[in-house]
C-alpha positions as CSV (number, residue, x, y, z in Angstrom):
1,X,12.2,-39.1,40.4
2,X,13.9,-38.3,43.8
3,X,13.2,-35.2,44.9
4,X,14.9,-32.1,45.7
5,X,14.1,-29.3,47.7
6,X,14.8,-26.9,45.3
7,X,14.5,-27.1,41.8
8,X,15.9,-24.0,39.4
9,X,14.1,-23.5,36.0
10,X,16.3,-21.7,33.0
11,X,15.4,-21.1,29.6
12,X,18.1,-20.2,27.3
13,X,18.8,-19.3,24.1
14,X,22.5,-18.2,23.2
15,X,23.2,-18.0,26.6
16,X,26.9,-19.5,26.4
17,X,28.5,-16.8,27.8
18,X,26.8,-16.5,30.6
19,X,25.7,-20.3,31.8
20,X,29.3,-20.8,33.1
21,X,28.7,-18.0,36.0
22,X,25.2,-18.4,36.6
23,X,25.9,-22.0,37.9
24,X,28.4,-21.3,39.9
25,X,26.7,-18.3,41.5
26,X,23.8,-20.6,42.3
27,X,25.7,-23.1,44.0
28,X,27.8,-20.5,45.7
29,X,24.2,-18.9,47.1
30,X,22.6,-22.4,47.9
31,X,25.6,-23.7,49.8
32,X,24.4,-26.5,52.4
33,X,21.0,-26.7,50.1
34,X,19.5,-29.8,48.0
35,X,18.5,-28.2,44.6
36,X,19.1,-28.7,40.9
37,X,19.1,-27.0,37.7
38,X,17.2,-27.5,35.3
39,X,18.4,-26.0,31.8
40,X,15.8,-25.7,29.5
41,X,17.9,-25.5,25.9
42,X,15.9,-24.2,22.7
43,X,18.4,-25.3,20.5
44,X,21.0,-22.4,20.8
45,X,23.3,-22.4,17.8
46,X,25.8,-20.9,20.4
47,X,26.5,-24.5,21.9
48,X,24.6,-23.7,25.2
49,X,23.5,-26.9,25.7
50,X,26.6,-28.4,25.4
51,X,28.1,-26.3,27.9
52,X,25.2,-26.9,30.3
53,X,26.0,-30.3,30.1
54,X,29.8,-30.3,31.1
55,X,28.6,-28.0,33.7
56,X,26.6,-31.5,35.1
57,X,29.8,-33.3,36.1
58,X,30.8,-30.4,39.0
59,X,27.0,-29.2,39.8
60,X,23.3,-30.7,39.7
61,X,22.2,-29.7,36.5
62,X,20.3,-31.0,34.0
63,X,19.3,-30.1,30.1
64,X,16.4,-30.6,28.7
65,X,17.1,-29.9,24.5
66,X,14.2,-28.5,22.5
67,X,14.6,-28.9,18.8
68,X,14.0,-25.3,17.8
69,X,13.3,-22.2,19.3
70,X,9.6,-22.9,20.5
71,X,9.7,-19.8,23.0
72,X,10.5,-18.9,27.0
73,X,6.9,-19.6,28.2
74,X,6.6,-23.1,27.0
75,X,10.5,-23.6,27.9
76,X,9.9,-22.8,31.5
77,X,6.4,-24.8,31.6
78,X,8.7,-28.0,30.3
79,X,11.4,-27.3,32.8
80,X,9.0,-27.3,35.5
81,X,7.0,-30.3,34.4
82,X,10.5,-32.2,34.7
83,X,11.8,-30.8,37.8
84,X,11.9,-32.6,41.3
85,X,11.6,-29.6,43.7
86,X,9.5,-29.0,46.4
87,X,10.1,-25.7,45.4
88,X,10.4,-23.9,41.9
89,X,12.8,-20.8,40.7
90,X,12.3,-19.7,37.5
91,X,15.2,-17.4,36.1
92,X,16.5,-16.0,33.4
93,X,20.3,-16.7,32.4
94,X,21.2,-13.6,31.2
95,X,23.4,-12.4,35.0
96,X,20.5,-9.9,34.8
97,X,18.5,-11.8,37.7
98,X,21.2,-12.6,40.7
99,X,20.7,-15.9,42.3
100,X,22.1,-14.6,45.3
101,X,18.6,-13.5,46.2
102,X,17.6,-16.7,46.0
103,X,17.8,-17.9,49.8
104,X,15.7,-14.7,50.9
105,X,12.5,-16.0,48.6
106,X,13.0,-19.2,50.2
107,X,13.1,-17.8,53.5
108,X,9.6,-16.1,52.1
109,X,7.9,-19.3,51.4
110,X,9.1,-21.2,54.8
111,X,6.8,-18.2,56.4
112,X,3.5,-19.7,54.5
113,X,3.8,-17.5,51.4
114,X,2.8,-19.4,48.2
115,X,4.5,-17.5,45.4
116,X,7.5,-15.5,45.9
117,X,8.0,-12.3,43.6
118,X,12.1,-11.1,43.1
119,X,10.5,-7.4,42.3
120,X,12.2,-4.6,41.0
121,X,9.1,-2.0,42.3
122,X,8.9,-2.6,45.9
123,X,10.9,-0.4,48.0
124,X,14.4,-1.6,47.9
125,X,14.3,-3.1,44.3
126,X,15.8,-1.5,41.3
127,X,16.7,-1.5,37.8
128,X,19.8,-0.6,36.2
129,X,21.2,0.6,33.1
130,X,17.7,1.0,31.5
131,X,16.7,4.4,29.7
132,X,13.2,6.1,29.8
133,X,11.8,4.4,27.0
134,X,12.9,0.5,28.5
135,X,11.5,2.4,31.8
136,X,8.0,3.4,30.1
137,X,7.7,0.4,28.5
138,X,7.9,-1.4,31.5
139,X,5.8,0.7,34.0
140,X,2.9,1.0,31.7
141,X,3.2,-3.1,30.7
142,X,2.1,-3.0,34.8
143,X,-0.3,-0.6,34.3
144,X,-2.1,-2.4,31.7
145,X,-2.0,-5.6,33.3
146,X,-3.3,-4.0,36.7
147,X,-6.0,-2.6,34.9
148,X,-7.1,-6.1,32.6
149,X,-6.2,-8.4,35.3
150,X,-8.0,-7.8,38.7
151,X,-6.0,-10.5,40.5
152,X,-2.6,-8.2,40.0
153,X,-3.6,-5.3,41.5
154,X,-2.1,-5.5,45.0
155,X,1.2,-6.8,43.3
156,X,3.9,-4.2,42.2
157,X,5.6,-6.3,39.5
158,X,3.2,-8.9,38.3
159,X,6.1,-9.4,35.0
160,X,8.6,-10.3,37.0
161,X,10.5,-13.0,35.1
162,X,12.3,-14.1,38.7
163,X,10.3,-15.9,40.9
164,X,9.8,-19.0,43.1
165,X,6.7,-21.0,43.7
166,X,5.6,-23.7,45.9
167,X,5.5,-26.9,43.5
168,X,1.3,-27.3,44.3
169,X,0.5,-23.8,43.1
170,X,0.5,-25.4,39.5
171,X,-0.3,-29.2,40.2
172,X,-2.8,-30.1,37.4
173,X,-3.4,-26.6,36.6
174,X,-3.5,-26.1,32.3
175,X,-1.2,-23.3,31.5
176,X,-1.2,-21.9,27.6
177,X,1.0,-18.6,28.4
178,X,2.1,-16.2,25.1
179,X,5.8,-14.6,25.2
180,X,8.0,-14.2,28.0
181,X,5.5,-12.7,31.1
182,X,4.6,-16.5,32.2
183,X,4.3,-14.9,35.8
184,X,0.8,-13.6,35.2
185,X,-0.2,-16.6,33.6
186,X,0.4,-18.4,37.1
187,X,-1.2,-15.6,39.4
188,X,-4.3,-15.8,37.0
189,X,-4.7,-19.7,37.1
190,X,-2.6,-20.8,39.6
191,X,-3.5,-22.0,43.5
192,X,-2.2,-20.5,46.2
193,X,-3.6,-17.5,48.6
194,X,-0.2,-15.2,49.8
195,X,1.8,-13.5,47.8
196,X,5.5,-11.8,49.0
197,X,7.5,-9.5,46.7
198,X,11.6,-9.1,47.7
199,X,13.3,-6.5,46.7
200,X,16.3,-7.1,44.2
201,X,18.1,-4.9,41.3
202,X,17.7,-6.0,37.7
203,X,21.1,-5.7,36.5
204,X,22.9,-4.9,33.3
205,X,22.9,-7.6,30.6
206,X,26.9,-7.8,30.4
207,X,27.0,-10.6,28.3
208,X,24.2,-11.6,24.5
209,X,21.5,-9.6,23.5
210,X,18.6,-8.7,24.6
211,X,15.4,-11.0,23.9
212,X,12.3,-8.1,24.4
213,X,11.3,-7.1,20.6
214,X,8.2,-5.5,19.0
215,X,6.9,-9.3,18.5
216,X,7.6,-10.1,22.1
217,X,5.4,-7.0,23.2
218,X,2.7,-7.9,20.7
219,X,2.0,-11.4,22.5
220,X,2.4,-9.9,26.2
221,X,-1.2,-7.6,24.8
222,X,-2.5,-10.5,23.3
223,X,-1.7,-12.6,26.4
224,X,-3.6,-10.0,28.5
225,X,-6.7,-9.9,26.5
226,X,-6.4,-14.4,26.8
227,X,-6.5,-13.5,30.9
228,X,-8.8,-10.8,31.0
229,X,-12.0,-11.6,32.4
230,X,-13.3,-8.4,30.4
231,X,-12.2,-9.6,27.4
232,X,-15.8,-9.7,26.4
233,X,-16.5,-6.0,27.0
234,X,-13.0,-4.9,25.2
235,X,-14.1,-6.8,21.9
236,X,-17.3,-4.8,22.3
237,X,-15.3,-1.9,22.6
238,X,-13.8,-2.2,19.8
239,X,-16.4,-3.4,17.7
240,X,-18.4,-0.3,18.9
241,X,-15.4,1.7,17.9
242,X,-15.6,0.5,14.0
243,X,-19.1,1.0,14.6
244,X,-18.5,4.6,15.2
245,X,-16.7,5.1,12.5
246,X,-19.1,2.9,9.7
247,X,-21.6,5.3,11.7
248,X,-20.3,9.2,10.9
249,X,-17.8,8.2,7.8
250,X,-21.6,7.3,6.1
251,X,-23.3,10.5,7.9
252,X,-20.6,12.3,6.5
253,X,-21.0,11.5,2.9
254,X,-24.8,11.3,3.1
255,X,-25.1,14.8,4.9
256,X,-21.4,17.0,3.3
257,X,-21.6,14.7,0.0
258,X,-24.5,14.0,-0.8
259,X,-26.7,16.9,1.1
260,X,-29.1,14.6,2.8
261,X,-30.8,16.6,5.8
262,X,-29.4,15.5,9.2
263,X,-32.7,13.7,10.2
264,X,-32.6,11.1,7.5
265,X,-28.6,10.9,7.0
266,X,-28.6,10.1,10.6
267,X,-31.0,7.3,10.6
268,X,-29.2,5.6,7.3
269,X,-25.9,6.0,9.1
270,X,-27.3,4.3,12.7
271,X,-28.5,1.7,10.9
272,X,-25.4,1.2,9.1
273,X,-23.4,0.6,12.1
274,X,-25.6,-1.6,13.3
275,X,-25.3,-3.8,10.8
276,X,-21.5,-3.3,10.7
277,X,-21.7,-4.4,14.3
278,X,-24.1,-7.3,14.2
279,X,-21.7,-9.0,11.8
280,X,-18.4,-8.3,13.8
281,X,-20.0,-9.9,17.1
282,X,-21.2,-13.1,15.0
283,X,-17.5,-13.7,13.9
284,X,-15.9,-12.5,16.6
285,X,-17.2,-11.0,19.9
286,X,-19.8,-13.7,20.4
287,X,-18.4,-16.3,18.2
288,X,-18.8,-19.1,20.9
289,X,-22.1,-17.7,21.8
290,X,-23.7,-18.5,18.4
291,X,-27.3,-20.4,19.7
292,X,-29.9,-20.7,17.1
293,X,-30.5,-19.0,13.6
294,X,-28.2,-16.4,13.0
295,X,-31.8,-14.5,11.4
296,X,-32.9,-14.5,14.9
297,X,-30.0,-13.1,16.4
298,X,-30.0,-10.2,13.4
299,X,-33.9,-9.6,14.5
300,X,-33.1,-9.8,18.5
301,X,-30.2,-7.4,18.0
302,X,-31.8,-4.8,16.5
303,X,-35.3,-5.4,19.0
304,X,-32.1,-5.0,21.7
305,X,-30.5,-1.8,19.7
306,X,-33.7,0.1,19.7
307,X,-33.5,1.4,23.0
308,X,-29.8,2.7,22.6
309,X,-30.3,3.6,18.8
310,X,-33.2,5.7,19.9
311,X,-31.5,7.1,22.7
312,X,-28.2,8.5,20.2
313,X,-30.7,9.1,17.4
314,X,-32.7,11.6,19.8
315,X,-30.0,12.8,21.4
316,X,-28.2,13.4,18.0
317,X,-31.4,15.8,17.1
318,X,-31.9,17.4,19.9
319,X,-28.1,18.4,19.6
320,X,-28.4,19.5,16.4
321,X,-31.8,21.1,16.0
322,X,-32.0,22.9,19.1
323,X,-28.3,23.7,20.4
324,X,-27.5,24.2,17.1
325,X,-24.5,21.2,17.8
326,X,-22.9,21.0,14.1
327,X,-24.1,17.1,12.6
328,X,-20.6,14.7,13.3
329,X,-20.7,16.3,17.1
330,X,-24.5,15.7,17.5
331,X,-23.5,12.1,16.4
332,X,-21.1,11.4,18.2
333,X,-22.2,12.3,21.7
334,X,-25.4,10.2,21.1
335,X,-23.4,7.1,19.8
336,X,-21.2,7.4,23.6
337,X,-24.5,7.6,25.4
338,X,-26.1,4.6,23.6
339,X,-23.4,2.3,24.2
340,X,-23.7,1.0,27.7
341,X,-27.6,0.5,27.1
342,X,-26.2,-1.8,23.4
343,X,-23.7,-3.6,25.6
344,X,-25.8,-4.6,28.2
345,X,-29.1,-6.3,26.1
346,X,-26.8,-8.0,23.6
347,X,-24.9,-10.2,26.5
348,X,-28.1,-10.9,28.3
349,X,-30.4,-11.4,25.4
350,X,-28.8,-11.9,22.1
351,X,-25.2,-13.8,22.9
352,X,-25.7,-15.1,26.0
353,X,-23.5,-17.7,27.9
354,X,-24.5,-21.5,27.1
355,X,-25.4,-22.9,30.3
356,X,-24.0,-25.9,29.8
């Protein structure tokens, strides 16, 4: 294909009222400029394609039809794998992102920036029209992504959906993004070294409804814990969590139910958990890390639990018998202080990474 300097990714869905303007904005902004568009259609029952394509004869655009909705991710990885520019826009076409700012990310990457970031969080940027709870949403979506995703941090909106890329950021790099933030995806696995943020105000969705829904924030947590690299230690956390409660719901009917003294109820309980554990990590945690006879592993991870079982099972005492700590407390504070000790032996001894 010829190329273009250029090229301007869009997913839609039922954007028909809106394709019409967003065109001509874009050509009105890239005056003098070689680009194209590339519409990426997922079959909108609105006729948005069809538009799109009349749209062809007056500007460079071209549609790309998808036979169902298969999702704004995979719709903008197919738009760029049949694009031509030197340089990639990805955009929504809801009006909400204005293409005027366009020129000014360009002018970013002609400076020896790699990826270009239209941000609504750095000082000049801006969203309209959205209430608190769109707001909270939004700012704590960063703040979880800052805090799962090291590479993020310096970066004030790592979910922008408007942004522009030099094409060899994602040459032969394998991309599998979930729901609609395909912008960390590409800071994750993509190459480049500088990043620039412009300023810009996320407008008012005039036209269509809006496509964030409880299903579209399910997959941007579980396309966080796909980047993470401590996705490892957060399926321990929550392993150890259902540990914690296998651990004192069976204290609490072997010591209030049944009237088992606190020494022995405690034990039966620990090593309750444990095995409550143990399991969870074969079919989940450690799944890929599965060398050798699961027997073994059963035998190793308790040999590697001793030290922290012994360490909450003492602690647990000691609470109890001699500060008088009542028996779920005493519990409690000894399962926190076994953990990191539990963590640490099972990924070095028990599940540890093939080195192959």
């Amino acid at each position: 294909m010829v190329s273009v300097l250029i090229s301007i990714v869009v997913p839609t869905y039922n954007e028909r009222d809106n394709i019409v303007e967003l065109i001509r904005r874009i050509d009105k902004a890239l005056v003098g400029v070689d680009y194209e568009v590339v519409v990426v259609d997922d079959n909108s029952p609105d006729g948005t394609a069809d538009v799109a394509e009349g749209l062809s004869k007056d500007y460079p655009v071209r549609v790309i039809r998808r036979p169902s909705k298969l999702g704004l991710a995979t719709a903008v990885l197919d738009g760029v794998k049949n694009s031509r520019g030197d340089y990639v826009v990805v955009m929504d076409a809801d009006l909400q992102h204005p293409p005027e700012v366009i020129p000014r990310m360009y002018e970013e990457l002609v400076k020896g920036y790699d990826i270009v970031i239209a941000s609504r969080y750095v000082v000049g940027g801006s969203v309209r029209g959205w209430g608190f709870i769109r707001r909270l949403i939004s700012r704590t979506a960063i703040l979880i992504a800052k805090l799962l995703i090291p590479k993020v941090r310096g970066i004030e909106d790592p979910i922008s959906g408007f942004f522009m890329f030099r094409r060899e950021v994602l040459e032969d790099i394998s991309l599998s993004p979930k729901g609609f933030k395909i912008l960390l995806e590409v800071l994750v696995k993509g190459r480049y070294s500088r990043v620039s943020e412009v300023p810009y105000t996320f407008g008012v969705r005039v036209r269509g409804t809006s496509k964030l829904s409880s299903k579209e924030l399910i997959n941007y947590i579980t396309h966080l814990l796909t980047l993470t690299p401590y996705k490892t230690l957060l399926k321990f956390l929550v392993v150890g969590s259902l540990g914690t409660l296998v651990n004192l719901g069976v204290l609490y009917i072997l010591r209030y139910s049944l009237g088992i003294q606190h020494l022995i109820a405690s034990a039966l309980s620990i090593e309750a958990s444990v095995i409550n554990n143990y399991v969870l990590h074969e079919l989940w945690t450690f799944k890929d890390r599965r060398l050798g006879s699961w027997l073994v592993r059963l035998i190793k991870f308790h040999g590697s639990t001793a030290l922290a079982v012994t360490i909450q099972y003492i602690t647990s005492q000691i609470l109890y018998y001699v500060l008088s700590v009542e028996s779920i407390t005493s519990q409690f504070v000894g399962i926190l202080l076994g953990f990191i000790t539990n963590y640490t032996l099972s990924t070095r001894f028990i599940w540890r990474k093939s080195k192959s």
